[in-house]
C-alpha positions as CSV (number, residue, x, y, z in Angstrom):
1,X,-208.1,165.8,-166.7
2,X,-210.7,165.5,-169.4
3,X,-208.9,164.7,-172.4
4,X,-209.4,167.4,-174.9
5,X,-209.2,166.3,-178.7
6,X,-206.8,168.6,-179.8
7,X,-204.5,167.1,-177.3
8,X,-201.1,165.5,-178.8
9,X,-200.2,163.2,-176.0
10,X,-196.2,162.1,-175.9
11,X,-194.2,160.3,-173.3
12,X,-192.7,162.8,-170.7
13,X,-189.3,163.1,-170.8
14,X,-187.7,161.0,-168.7
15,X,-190.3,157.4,-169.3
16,X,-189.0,156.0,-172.2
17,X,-191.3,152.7,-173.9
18,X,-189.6,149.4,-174.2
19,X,-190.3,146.1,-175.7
20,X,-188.8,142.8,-174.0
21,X,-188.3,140.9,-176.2
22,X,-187.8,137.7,-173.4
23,X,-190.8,138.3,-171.8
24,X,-192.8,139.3,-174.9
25,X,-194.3,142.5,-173.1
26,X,-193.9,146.5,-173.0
27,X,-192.7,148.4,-170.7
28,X,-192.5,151.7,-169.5
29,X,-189.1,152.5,-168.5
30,X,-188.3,155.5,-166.1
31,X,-185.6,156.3,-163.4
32,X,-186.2,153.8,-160.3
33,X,-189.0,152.5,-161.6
34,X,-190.4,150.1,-164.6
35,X,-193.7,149.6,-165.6
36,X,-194.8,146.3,-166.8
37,X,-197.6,147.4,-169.6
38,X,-200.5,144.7,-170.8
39,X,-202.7,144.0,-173.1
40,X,-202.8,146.7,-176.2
41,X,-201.0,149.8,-174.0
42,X,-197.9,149.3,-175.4
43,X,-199.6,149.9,-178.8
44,X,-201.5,152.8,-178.0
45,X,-198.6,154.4,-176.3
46,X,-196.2,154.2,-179.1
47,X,-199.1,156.2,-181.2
48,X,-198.6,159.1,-178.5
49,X,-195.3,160.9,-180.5
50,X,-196.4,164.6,-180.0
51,X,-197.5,164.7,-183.4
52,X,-200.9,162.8,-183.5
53,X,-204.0,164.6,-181.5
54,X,-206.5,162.2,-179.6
55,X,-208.9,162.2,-182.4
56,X,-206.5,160.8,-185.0
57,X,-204.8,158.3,-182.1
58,X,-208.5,156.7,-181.7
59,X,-209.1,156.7,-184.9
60,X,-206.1,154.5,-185.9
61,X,-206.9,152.2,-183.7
62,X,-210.4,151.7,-184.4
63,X,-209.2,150.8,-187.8
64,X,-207.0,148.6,-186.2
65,X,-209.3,147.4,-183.6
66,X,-213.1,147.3,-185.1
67,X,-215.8,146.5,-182.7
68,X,-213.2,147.4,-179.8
69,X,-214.3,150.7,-177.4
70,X,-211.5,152.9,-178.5
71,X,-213.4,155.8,-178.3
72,X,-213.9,155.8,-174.6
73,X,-211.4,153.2,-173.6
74,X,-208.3,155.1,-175.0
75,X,-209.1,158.8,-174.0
76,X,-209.5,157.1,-170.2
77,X,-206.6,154.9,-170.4
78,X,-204.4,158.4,-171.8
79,X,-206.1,160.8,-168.6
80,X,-204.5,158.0,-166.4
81,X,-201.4,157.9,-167.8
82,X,-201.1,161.7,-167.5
83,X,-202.0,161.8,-164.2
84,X,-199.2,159.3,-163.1
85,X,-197.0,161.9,-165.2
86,X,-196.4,159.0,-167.8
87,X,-197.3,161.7,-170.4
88,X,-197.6,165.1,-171.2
């Protein structure tokens, strides 16, 4: 899937996101199965409610994250995660 902008991307139903607070990382927490997040996933996830479209997810981060490739970086990152069924 090629990302479209007018996409609002949300965790599917059953993956729920975590933070530990032990360990210091996110993670992704579905049945049978948890996902160990890294780096800045956790924060681009938790910008995927339903209610923000790609456009406005990338551009909250590049406020957040000047010089960083958000433009490309996050819309790849989001077309994986929705093809693991992640998000919807």
């Amino acid at each position: 899937m090629t990302a479209p902008a007018a996409w609002r991307p949300a965790l599917a139903p059953a993956v729920h996101l975590r933070h530990d607070r032990v360990r210091e990382v996110d993670l992704l927490v579905m049945p049978e199965r948890v996902v160990v997040l890294r780096g800045t996933a956790g924060t681009v996830l938790r910008l995927c409610d339903g209610g923000r479209d790609l456009d406005t997810i990338v551009a909250e981060l590049a406020e957040r994250f000047p010089g960083a490739p958000v433009a490309t970086d996050v819309p790849a990152f989001l077309d994986r995660m929705h093809e693991e069924g992640w998000i919807r």
